[in-house]
N, C-alpha and C positions, 0 to 999 in steps of 0.2 A: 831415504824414503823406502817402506816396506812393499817389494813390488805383491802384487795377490792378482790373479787370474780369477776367473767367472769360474764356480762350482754349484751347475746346475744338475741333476738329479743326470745318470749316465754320460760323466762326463767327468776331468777331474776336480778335486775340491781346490779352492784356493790356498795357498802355500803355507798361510797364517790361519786356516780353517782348522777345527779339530773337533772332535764327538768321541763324547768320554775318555779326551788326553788319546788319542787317536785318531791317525788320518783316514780321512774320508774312503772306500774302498770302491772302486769302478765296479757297478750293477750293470747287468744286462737287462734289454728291454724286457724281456718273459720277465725274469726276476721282478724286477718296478712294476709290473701289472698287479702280479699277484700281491705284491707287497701293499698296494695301493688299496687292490679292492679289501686284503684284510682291513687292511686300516678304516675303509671307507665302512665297513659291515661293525665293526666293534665300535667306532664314533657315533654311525644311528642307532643305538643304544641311548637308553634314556641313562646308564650308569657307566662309570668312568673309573677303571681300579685305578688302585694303589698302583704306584712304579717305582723303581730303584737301581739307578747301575752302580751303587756302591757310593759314587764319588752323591750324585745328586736322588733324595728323596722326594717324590712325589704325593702328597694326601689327598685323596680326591673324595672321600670317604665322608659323608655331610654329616654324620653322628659327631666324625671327630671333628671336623672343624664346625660344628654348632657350639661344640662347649667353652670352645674358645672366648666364642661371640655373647654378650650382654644387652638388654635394650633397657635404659633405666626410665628415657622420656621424661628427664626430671631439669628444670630450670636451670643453668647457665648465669648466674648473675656477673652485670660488671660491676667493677670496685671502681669508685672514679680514681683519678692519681694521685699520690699525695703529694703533699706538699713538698716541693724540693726534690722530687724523683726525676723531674725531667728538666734540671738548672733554671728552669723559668717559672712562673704562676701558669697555668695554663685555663683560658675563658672558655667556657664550654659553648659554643655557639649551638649544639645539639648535644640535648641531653643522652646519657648513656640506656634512658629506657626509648628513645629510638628506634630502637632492635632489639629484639628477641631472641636470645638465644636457649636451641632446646638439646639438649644430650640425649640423642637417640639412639647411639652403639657406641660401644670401651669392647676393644678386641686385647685381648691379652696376646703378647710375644711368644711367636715360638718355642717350645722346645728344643736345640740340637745338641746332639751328643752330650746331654746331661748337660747342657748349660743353657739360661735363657738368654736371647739375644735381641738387641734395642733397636727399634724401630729409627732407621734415618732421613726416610725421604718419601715422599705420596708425590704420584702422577695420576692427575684426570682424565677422562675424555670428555669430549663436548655433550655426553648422554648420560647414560646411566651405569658407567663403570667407573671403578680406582682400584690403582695396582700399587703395592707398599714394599718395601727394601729396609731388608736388617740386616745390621752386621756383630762384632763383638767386640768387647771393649778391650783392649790391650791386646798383646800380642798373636794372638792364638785369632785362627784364621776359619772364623764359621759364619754365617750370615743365611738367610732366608728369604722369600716374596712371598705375597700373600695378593691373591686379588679375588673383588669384588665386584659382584653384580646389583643390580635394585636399588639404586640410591635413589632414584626420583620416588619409589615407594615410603621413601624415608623408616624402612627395613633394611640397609645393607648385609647383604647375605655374601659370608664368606664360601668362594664355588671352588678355591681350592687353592695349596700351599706347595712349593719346593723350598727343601734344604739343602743347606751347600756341605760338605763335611770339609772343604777346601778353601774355601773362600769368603770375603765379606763384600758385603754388596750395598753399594756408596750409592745408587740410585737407579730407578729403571724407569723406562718407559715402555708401551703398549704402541706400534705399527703395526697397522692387519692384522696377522695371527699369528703374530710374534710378540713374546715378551721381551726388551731388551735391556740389560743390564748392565752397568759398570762395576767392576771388582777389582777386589786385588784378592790374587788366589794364594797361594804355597806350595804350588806346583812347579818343581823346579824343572821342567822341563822346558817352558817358559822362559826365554831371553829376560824378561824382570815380570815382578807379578801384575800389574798392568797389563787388563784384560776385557775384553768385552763378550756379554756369550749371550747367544739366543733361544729362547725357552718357547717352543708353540703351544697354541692356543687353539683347541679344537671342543666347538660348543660349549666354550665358556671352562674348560679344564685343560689344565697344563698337561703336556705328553711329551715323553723322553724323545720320539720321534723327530730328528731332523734338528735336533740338538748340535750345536756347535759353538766352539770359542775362538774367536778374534786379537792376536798380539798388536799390543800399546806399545806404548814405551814407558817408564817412569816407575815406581813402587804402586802407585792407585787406579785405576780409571773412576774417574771425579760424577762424570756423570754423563745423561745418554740422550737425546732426544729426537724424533722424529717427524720428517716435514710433509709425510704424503711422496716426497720423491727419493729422498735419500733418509740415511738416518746418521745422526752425527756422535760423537763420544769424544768425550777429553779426558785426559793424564796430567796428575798434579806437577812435581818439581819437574822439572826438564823434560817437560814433556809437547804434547802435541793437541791441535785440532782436528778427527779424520774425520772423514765423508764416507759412506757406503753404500751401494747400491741398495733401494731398497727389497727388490727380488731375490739380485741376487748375493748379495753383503763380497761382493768385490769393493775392493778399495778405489775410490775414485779420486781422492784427493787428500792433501795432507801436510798442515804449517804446523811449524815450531812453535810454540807458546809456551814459556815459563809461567808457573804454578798457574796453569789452568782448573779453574772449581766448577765452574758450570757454565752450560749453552743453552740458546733460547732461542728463540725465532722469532720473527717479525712478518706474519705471510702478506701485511698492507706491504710494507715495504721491499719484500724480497731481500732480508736479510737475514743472519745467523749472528748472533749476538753471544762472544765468549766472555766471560768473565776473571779477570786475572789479579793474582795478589801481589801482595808485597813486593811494588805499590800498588794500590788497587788503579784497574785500568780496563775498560773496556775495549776487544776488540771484535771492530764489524766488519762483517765477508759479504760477498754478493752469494746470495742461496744459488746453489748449481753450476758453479762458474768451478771449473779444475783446469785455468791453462798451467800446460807441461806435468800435470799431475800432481799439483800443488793447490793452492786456494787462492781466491780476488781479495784482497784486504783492501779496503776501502777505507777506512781510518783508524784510530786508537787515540781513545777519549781519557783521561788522568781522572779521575774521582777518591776525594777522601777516602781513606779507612781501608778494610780488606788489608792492615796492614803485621795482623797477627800469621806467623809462618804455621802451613798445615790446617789450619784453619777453615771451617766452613763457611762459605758465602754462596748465595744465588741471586741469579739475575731474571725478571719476569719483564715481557715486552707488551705495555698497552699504548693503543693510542701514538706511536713513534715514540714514545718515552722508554727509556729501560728502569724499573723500580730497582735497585740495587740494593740487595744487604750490605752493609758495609762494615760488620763487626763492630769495632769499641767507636764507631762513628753513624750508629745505627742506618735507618734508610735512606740514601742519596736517591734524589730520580733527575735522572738526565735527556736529555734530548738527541735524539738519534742521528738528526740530521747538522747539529754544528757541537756536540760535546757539552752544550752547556746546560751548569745544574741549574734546575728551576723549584727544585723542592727538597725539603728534607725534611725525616721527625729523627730526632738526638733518642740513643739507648735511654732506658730508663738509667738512674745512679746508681752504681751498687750499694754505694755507702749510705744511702737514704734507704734502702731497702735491709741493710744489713746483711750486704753478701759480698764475697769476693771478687773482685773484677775480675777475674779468668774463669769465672764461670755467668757473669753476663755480656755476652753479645749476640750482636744480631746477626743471626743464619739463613734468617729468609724472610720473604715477604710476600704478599699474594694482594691482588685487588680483583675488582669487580663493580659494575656498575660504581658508586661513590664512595666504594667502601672498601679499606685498606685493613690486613691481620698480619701482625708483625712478630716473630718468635723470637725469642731473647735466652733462647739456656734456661735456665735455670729461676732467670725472672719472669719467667710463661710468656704468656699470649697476650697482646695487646692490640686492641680494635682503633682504627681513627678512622673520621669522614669527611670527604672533599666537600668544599661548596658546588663542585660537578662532577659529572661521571668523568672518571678519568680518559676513555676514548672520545669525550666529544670537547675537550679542552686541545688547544692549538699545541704542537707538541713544545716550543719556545716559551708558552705562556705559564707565567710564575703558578703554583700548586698551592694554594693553601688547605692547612688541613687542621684538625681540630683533635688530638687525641682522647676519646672516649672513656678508653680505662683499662683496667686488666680483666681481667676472663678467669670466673673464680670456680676450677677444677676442687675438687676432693683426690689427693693424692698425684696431684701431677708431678712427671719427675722432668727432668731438661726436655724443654720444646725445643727438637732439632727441624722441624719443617712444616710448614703451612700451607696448604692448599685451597684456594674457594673459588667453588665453579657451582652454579645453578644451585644458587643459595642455599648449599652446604659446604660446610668448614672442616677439611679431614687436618688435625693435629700427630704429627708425629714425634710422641713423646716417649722416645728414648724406651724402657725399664717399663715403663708406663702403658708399651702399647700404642694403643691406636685410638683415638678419640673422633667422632664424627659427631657435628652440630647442623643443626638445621638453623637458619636465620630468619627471621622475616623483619622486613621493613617498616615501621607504622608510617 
C-alpha cells in the first residue's frame, strides 16, 4: 500500500503529491495570503490568460477555442438495423422516429505538439457542464481536456482546454473545482506511468494553480470518479482501486484489482462499482468504508464479455443495476444486489456490417429515463428503448428492450464513449472529436 499524508496548503504535500514533476514546497502564512489575494484579484477578472509550465498547456483564450467549436443544428437521422446485424429479427415496438435527434456542436480535437489527439471519454454533471479526455494513439505520450459550459442552452461553449506534452488522458472527471484525470504519463520519474493529476477550475477556467499528480500502480490510470466525499481512480493490468480524500487528495484507501477499466457509483445504494476484465467481473465496495487503509468489498459479480486484454469497457449505475459494456458481448446489465443478469442488447455483427471484429465492440453505454445509447467502435452509435424508465424498474426485474438503430453521423470515426444526461448525447468520437445531440422524446 502507497502510504500519502494530508498536503494542505502550509503544511507538507503528501509523498505521492507532485506540481509540475515537483514536490510541494512549505509556504509561509505571509506568503499564502498574498498568494491568495493575487489569485483571488486576477480570478474576479472577467478574462483568464493563457498558462504553461512546459510540461502542461493552458488556452483560456475564447477566439481560440471558438474556432474549434461548430453548431450545425442539423438532423440526426436513425437507420433502423438491418437485417442480420444483431443475430436475431429485431420487432420494433417503438419506432426509431420516437426521438429526435438534433446535432447542435462537432468540436474538433485538439492540437498537441503537431499532432491531433482523439477524443476517449465525456463526464457530465447533473447541470450545465461536460469535461472531455484525449489521448494519442500508439506509443507516443500526448493527451488533452476540454471543458464545457451551456449545455442546457443547447450552445455548448468550449470555456477552456489543457494539453499534456507528457501524458495521455484515459478519462476525467469534474469534483468541486477540480478537474480529475487518469493517465499514463512518460515521466520517468514515476515508479510506472500510472497516474492521477488534478487540474482546478476557477470560474469555469483551468489554472496551473494548485496543480498536482497522484502515483498508481500499473502502465494506465483507466479512469477517475467522484462521490461528493472522496474521489476514486483505477489502474489497468495489476493494478488497483484507490480512495482520496476529496479536500485533501490524501490516500484513504486502496484494493488490488487486476485490469481495472472503470468505476461508478451507486449514491441510492452507497456503493462504488469497479469494473474488471478478462474475465469480465464486477467489483462492489461499500462508499467510505477504508478499514486498515484498505477498501469494504462486498461482493464480485462474473458477467460475459470485457474479455478482450487492454481493452476498453465502462460501467454506468442506475436504478441498483450496473449497465456494463461488455466488448464482443455488447451490453450486459446486472443487478447490484445478487449479481444477476437481467438484460442484455448483443454488439451489432461485424460481418453483417462489413467490418472487422477488432474494431467492433462495445466501450460504453449511457441510459436515461427509458433510453439507452450504446458506442461500438467503429460501428457508431446505437439508440434502444425500455418498456420503462430504467430507475423505476425493480433492480432483479428482467429489462426488456427494443433496439432503435444506428445514429447516422457524416464522418464519424470510432465511438469510444457515450454520455446522456438532461437530454443531450455527448459522443466521444475518437479523430472525430466531440459530437453533442439534443434528444427529445415525442
Amino acid at each position: 500500500m502507497i502510504d500519502r499524508r494530508d498536503g494542505m496548503p502550509g503544511g507538507t504535500a503528501p509523498s505521492g503529491a507532485r506540481s509540475g514533476g515537483r514536490r510541494h514546497r512549505r509556504w509561509g502564512g505571509a506568503a499564502l495570503a498574498v498568494a491568495a489575494a493575487l489569485a483571488t484579484a486576477c480570478y474576479d477578472q472577467a478574462f483568464a490568460p493563457n498558462e504553461s509550465d512546459g510540461r502542461l498547456t493552458i488556452t483560456n483564450d475564447d477566439s481560440e477555442l471558438d474556432d474549434r467549436v461548430n453548431y450545425p443544428n442539423t438532423d440526426v437521422p436513425i437507420g433502423p438495423p438491418a437485417p442480420g446485424v444483431f443475430g436475431h429479427s429485431v420487432a420494433l415496438s417503438r419506432a426509431p422516429s420516437s426521438i429526435e435527434l438534433t446535432l447542435i456542436a462537432e468540436v474538433l480535437p485538439p492540437t498537441v505538439g503537431g499532432q491531433v489527439v482523439q477524443a476517449t471519454a465525456v463526464w457530465a454533471t447533473a447541470d450545465d457542464k461536460a469535461i472531455v479526455s484525449y489521448n494519442m494513439r500508439g506509443a507516443m505520450a500526448l493527451g488533452a481536456i476540454d471543458y464545457f459550459t451551456k449545455l442546457l442552452d443547447k450552445t455548448p461553449k468550449l470555456k477552456s482546454s489543457v494539453s499534456f506534452t507528457d501524458s495521455d488522458v484515459s478519462s476525467v472527471t469534474v469534483d468541486g473545482n477540480w478537474a480529475v484525470a487518469a493517465i499514463a504519463t512518460s515521466d520517468t520519474s514515476f515508479p510506472s506511468p500510472a497516474v492521477m493529476e488534478r487540474i482546478q477550475i476557477q470560474n469555469d477556467k483551468f489554472t496551473l494553480a494548485g496543480n498536482a499528480r497522484y502515483e498508481l500502480t500499473s502502465f494506465a490510470g483507466t479512469s477517475a470518479m467522484g462521490t461528493g466525499s472522496e474521489v476514486y481512480a483505477t489502474s489497468g493490468d495489476g493494478g488497483d482501486v484507490f480512495a482520496f480524500d476529496k479536500n485533501s487528495f490524501g490516500l484513504l484507501g486502496q484494493y488490488q484489482l487486476d485490469d481495472a477499466r472503470w468505476v461508478a457509483h451507486d449514491p441510492a445504494g452507497g456503493r462504488v462499482v469497479v469494473l474488471q476484465g478478462t474475465p469480465g467481473r464486477l467489483a462492489v465496495f461499500a462508499q467510505g468504508e477504508f478499514p486498515g487503509g484498505s477498501m469494504n468489498l462486498l461482493n464480485t459479480f462474473p458477467f460475459p464479455g470485457a474479455a478482450v486484454a487492454q481493452s476498453k469497457s465502462t460501467v454506468e449505475v442506475v436504478g441498483g443495476k450496473a449497465f456494463v459494456a461488455a466488448g464482443p458481448d455488447g451490453v450486459q446489465i446486472v443487478c447490484l444486489d445478487n449479481g444477476q443478469i437481467v438484460g442484455n442488447v448483443p454488439r451489432p455483427d461485424p460481418a453483417g456490417l462489413g467490418l472487422d471484429s477488432s474494431v467492433v465492440v462495445t466501450n460504453s453505454v449511457t441510459v436515461s429515463g427509458d433510453l439507452m445509447f450504446i458506442s461500438n467502435g467503429e460501428a457508431g452509435v446505437y439508440a434502444a428503448a425500455a418498456d420503462q424508465a430504467f430507475d423505476q424498474t425493480a433492480c432483479d426485474a428482467p429489462q426488456q428492450m427494443t433496439v432503435l438503430g444506428q445514429l447516422q453521423f457524416d464522418n464519424l470515426q470510432s465511438a469510444n464513449h457515450v454520455i446522456y444526461r438532461n437530454d443531450q448525447l455527448f459522443v466521444a468520437a475518437g479523430l472525430g472529436g466531440i459530437k453533442v445531440v439534443s434528444v427529445t422524446v415525442n
